[in-house]
TORGU-934023 format. One record per atom (N, C-alpha, C): x, y, z; residue in three letters. Coordinates in steps of 0.2 Angstrom, whole numbers, plus 5000, padded with zeros to 4 digits. Layout:
REM residues N
XYZala/...
REM end
This chain:
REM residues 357
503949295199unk/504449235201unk/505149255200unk/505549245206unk/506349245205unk/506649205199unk/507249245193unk/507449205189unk/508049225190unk/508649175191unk/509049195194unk/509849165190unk/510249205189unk/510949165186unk/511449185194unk/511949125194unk/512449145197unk/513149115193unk/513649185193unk/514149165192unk/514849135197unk/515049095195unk/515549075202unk/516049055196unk/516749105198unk/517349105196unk/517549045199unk/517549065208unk/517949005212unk/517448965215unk/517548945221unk/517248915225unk/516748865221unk/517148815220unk/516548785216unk/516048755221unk/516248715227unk/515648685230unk/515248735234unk/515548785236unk/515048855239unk/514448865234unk/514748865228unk/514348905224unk/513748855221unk/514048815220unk/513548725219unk/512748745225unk/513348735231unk/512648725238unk/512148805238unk/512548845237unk/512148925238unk/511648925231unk/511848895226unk/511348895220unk/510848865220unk/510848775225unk/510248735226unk/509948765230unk/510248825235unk/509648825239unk/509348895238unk/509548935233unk/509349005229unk/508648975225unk/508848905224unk/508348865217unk/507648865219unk/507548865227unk/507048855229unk/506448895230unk/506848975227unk/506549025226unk/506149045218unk/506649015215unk/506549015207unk/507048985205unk/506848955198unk/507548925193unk/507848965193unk/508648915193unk/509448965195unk/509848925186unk/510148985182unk/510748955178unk/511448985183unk/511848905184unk/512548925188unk/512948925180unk/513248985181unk/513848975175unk/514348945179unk/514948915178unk/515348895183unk/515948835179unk/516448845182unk/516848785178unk/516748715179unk/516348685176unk/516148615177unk/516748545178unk/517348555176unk/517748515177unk/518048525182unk/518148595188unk/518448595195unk/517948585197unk/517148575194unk/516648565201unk/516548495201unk/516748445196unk/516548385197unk/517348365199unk/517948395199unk/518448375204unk/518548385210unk/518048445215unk/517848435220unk/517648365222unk/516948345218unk/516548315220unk/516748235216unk/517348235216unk/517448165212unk/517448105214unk/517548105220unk/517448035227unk/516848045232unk/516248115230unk/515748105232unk/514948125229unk/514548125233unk/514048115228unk/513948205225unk/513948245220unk/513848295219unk/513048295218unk/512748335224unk/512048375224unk/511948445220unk/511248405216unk/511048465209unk/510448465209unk/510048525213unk/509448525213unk/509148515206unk/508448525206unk/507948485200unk/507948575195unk/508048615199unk/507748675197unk/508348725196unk/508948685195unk/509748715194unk/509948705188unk/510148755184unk/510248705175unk/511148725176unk/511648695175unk/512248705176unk/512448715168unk/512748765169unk/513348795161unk/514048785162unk/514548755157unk/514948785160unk/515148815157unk/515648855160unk/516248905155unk/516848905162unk/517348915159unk/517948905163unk/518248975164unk/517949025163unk/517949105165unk/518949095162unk/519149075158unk/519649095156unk/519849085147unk/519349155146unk/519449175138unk/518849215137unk/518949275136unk/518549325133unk/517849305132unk/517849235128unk/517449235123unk/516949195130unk/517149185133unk/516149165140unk/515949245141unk/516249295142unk/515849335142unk/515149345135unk/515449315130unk/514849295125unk/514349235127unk/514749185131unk/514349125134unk/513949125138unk/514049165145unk/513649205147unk/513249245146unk/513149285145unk/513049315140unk/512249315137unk/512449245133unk/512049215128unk/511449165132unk/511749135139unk/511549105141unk/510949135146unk/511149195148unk/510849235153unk/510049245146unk/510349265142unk/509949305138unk/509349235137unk/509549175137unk/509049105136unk/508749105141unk/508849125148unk/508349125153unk/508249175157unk/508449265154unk/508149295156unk/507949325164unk/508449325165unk/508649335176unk/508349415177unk/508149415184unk/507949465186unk/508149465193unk/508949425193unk/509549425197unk/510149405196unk/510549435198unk/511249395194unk/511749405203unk/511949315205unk/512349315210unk/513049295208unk/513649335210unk/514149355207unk/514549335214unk/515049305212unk/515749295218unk/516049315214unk/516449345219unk/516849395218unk/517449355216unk/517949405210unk/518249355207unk/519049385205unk/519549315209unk/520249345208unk/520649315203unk/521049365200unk/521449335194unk/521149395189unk/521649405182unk/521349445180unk/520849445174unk/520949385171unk/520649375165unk/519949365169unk/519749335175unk/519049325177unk/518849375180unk/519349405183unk/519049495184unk/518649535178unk/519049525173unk/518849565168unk/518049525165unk/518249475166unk/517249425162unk/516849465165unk/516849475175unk/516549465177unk/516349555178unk/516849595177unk/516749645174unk/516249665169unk/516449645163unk/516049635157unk/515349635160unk/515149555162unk/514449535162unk/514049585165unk/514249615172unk/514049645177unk/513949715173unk/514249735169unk/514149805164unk/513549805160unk/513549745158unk/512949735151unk/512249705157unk/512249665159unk/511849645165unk/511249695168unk/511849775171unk/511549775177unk/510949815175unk/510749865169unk/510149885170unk/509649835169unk/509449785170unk/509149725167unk/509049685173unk/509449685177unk/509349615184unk/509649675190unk/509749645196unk/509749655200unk/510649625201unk/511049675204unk/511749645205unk/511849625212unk/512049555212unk/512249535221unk/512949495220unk/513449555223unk/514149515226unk/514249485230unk/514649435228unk/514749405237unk/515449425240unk/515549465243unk/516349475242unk/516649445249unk/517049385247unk/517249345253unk/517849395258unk/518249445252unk/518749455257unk/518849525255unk/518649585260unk/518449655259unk/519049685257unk/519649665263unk/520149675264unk/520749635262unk/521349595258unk/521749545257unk/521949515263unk/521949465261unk/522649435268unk/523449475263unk/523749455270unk/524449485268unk/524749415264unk/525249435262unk/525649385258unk/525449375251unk/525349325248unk/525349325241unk/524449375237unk/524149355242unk/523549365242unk/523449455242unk/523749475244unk/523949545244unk/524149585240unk/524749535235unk/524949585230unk/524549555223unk/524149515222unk/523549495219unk/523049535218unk/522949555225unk/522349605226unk/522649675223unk/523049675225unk/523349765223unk/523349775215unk/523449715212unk/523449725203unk/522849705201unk/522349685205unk/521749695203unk/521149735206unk/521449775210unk/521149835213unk/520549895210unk/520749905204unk/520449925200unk/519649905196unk/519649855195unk/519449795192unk/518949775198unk/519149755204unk/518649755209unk/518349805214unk/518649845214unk/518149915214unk/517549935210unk/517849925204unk/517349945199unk/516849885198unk/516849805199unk/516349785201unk/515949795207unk/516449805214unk/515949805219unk/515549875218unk/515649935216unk/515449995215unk/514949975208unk/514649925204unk/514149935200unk/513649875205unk/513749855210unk/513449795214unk/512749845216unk/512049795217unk/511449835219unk/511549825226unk/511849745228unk/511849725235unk/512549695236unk/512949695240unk/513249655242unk/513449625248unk/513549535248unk/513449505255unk/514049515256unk/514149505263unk/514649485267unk/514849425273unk/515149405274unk/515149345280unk/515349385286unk/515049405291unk/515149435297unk/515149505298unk/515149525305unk/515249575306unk/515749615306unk/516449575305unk/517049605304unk/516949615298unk/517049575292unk/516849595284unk/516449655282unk/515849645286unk/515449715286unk/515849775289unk/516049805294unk/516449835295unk/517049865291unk/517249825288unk/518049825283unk/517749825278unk/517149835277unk/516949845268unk/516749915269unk/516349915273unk/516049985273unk/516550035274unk/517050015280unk/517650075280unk/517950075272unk/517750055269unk/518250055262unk/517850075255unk/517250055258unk/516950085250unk/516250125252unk/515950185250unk/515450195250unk/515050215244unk/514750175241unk/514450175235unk/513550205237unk/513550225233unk/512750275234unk/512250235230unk/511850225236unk/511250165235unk/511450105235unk/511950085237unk/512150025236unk/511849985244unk/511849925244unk/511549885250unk/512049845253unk/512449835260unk/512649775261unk/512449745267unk/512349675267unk/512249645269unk/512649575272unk/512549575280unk/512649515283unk/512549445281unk/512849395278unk/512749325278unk/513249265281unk/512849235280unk/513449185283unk/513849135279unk/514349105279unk/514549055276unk/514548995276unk/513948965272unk/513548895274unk/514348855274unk/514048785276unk/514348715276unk/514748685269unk/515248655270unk/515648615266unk/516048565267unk/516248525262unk/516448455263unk/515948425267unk/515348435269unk/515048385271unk/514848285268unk/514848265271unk/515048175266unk/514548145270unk/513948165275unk/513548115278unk/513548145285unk/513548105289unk/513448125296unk/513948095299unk/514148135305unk/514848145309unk/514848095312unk/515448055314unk/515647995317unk/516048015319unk/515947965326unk/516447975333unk/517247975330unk/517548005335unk/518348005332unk/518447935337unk/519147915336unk/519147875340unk/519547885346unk/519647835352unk/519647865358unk/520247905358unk/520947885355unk/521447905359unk/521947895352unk/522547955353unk/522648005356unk/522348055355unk/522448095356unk/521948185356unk/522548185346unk/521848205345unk/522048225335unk/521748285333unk/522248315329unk/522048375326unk/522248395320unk/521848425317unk/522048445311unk/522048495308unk/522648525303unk/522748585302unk/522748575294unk/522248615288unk/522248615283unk/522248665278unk/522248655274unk/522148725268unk/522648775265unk/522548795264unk/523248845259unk/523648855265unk/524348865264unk/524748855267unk/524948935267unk/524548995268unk/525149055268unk/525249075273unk/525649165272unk/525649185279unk/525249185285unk/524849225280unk/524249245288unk/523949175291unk/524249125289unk/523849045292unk/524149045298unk/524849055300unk/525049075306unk/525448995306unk/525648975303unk/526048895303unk/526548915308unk/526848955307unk/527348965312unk/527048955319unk/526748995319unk/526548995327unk/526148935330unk/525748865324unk/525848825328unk/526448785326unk/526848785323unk/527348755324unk/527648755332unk/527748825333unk/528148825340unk/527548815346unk/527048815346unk/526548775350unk/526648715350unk/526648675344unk/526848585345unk/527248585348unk/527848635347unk/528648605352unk/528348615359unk/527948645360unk/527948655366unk/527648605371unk/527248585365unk/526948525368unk/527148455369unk/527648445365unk/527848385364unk/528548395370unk/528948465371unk/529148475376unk/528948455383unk/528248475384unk/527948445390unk/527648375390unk/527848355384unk/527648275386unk/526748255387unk/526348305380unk/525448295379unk/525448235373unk/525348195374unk/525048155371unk/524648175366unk/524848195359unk/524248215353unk/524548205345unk/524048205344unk/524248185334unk/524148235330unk/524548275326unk/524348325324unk/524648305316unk/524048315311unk/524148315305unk/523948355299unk/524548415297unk/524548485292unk/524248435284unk/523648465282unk/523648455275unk/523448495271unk/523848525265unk/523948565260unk/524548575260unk/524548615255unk/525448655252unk/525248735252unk/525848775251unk/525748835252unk/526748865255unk/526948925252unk/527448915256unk/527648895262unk/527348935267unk/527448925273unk/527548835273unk/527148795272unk/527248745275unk/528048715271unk/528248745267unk/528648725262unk/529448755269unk/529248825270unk/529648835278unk/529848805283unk/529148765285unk/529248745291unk/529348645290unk/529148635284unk/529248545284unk/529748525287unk/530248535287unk/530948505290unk/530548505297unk/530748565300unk/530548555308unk/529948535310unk/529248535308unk/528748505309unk/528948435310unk/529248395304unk/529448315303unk/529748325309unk/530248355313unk/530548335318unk/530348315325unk/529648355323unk/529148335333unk/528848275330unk/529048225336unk/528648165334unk/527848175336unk/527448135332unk/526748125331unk/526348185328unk/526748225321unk/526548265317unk/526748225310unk/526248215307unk/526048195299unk/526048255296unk/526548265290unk/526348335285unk/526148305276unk/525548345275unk/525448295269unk/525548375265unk/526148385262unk/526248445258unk/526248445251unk/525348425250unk/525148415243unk/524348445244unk/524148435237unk/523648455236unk/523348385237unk/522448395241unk/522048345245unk/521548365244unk/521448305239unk/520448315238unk/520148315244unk/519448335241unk/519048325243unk/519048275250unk/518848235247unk/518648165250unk/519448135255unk/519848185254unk/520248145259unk/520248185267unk/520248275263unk/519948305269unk/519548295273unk/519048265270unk/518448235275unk/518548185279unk/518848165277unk/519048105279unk/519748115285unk/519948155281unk/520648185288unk/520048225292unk/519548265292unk/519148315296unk/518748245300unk/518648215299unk/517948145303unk/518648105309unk/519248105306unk/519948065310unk/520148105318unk/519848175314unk/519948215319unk/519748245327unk/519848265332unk/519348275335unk/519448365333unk/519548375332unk/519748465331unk/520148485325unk/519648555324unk/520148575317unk/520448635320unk/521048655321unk/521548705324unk/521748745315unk/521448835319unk/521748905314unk/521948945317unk/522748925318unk/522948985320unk/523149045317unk/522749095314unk/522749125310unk/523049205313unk/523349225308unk/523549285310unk/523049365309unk/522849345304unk/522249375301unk/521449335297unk/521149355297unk/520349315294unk/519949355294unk/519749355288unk/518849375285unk/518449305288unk/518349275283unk/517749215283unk/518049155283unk/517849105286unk/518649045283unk/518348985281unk/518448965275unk/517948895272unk/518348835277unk/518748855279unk/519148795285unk/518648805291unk/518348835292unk/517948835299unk/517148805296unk/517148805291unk/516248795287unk/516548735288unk/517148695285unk/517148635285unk/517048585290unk/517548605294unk/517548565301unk/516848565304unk/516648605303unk/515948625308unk/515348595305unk/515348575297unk/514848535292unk/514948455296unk/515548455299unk/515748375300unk/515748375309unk/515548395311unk/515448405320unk/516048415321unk/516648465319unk/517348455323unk/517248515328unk/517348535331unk/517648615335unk/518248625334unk/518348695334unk/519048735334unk/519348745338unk/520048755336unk/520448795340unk/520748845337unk/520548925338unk/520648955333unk/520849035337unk/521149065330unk/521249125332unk/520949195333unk/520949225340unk/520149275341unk/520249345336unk/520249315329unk/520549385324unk/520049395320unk/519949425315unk/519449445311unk/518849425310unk/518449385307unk/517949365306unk/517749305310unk/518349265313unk/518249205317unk/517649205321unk/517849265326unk/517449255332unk/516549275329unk/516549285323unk/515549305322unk/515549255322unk/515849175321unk/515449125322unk/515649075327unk/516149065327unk/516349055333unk/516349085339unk/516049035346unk/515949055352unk/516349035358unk/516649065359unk/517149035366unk/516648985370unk/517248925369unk/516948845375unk/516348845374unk/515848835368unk/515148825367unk/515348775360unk/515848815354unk/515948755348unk/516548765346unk/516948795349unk/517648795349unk/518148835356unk/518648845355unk/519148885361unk/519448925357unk/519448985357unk/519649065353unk/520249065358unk/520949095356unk/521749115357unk/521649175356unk/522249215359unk/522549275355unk/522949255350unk/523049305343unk/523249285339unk/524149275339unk/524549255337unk/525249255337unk/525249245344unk/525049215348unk/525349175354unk/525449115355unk/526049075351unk/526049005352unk/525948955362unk/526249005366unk/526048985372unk/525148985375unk/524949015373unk/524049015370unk/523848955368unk/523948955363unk/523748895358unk/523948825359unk/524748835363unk/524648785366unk/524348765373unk/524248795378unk/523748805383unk/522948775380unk/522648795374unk/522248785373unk/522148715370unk/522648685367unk/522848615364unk/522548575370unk/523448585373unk/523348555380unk/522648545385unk/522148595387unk/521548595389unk/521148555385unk/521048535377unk/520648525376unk/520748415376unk/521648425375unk/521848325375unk/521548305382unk/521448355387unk/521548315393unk/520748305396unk/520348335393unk/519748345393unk/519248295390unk/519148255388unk/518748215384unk/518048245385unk/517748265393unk/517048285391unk/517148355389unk/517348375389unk/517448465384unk/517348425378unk/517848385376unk/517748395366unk/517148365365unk/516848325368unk/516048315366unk/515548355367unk/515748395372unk/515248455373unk/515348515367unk/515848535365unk/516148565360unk/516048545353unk/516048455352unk/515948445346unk/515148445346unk/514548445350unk/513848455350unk/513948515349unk/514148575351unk/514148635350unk/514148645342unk/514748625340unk/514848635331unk/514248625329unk/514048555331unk/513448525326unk/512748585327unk/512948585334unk/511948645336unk/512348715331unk/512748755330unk/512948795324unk/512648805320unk/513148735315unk/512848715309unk/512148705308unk/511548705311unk/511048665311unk/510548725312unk/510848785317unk/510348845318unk/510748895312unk/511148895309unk/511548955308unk/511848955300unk/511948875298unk/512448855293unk/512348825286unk/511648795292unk/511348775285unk/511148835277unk/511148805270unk/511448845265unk/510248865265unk/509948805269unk/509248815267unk/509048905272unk/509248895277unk/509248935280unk/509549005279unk/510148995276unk/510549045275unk/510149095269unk/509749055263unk/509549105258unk/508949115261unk/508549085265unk/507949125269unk/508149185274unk/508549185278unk/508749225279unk/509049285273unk/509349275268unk/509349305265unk/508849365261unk/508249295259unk/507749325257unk/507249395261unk/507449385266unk/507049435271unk/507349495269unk/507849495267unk/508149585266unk/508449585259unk/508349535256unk/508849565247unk/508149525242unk/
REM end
């Protein structure tokens, strides 16, 4: 029988949903920071499978790699699931563990982002390059979200015997089932960290373009990040854009993603994007950029409309087609849902997994 620990630095509610359904194969210890996972989940119900036992450690002090450690030792894993982890002090834990660990269990990374996004995210990665190397290089497997990811992993590392694999990245924010947006006007929503490679610029000058031509739409930015801190002034200036340049639980997002009839990323670059798991958990489709990892799961006019990247007159074209349309968004929003349902589920995804790791 599978006995299994996973560590999760970040992603708290990923790592929550990919545990419960790991459970199903054997008891799981999730180490994980129990105070941002119940601040995900603070205004909704948090699911804890029967056969999950939650530790926490808040991966920031030497001393959990004894906590861990200590923990693993009480239940004895003969797997250890690792995300991959940025910052340095959690680098180093996860170092540590995966060193003492590895002749003993079975090592599986999950590494969400092969390559960095440019911007902040970049010069992070560069000071802990070392550190994550040397974990991905003690990994027995490691998953990836798509076939871009896979490609960008393997052009960059070749570890002897090491395994990687294709997975997907299940569903999040999900809060019950998807409810009609209402009729009018066409609404969209743009969220999550605010950096470079998000491409805010670019839709910034696609609203103008719209609002130039006289389309009818609601367009509302939630999160912070600089970019959005660049562009607030003139976003405020097109009328029927809402900018909310804060941090937004949980439960408001879902709530901004259910208001919505689409989630728009116009991205300059992307790996995986927990902004597309999200929308697509809640039936929205996208409107997205045809750049790194996007298109493995998005499908042009089936559950979203793919652009070129940095083409604001794209993106607006693509806007504009989708306000004027009402049976495309309903066809496009049953699109998300048939996705998710063949593809995204987190039950699926570790079956899937099981057949090759």
């Amino acid at each position: 029988m599978k006995r299994i620990s996973v560590i999760a630095p970040h992603f708290q509610e990923y790592s929550l949903l990919f545990a419960n359904a790991l459970s199903r194969h054997g008891p799981v210890r999730l180490f994980i920071d129990l105070k941002r996972l119940k601040s995900e989940f603070s205004d909704r119900q948090m699911p804890v499978a029967a056969n999950v036992t939650i530790q926490h450690v808040g991966l920031n002090s030497v001393l959990d790699v004894f906590r861990i450690l200590f923990g693993m030792l009480r239940s004895r894993p003969n797997e250890l699931f690792v995300q991959e982890a940025s910052g340095l002090l959690k680098s180093i834990i996860c170092a540590c563990v995966v060193t003492v660990a590895r002749p003993f269990c079975k090592v599986v990374l999950t590494v969400h982002d092969p390559v960095p996004h440019s911007g902040r995210d970049a010069a992070i990665a560069g000071r802990l390059d070392r550190f994550r190397r040397y974990v991905r290089g003690r990994a027995h497997v490691v998953l990836v979200h798509g076939r871009y990811c896979y490609d960008e992993y393997v052009a960059n590392h070749n570890f002897p015997g090491q395994k990687v694999h294709i997975t997907e990245h299940g569903v999040i924010l999900s809060d019950g089932d998807a409810t009609e947006t209402p009729a009018a006007p066409f609404s969209v929503l743009f969220f999550g960290r605010m950096e470079e490679y998000k491409g805010v610029d670019v839709l910034c000058e696609a609203t103008e373009i719209l609002k130039d031509e006289n389309i009818d739409f609601r367009l509302r930015i939630a999160g912070r990040g600089p970019e959005i801190d660049r562009f607030q002034q003139r976003y405020e200036r097109i009328p029927g854009v809402e900018v909310l340049n804060t941090f937004v639980p949980a439960k408001g997002l879902v709530e901004s993603i259910m208001d919505a009839d689409c989630v728009v990323l116009p991205y300059l670059s992307a790996t995986q994007s927990g902004v597309l798991a999200g929308a697509f958990a809640n039936g929205r489709f996208v409107i997205a950029s045809r750049v790194g990892g996007i298109p493995d799961i998005v499908t042009h006019m089936e559950d979203g409309i793919l652009v070129p990247p940095n083409d604001p007159r794209a993106l607006a074209d693509a806007l504009k087609l989708a306000a004027s349309d009402r049976e495309l968004r309903q066809r496009l929003k049953a699109g998300a849902r048939h996705t998710t349902d063949t593809r995204l589920r987190w039950d699926r995804i570790v079956d899937n997994l099981r057949s090759v790791c």
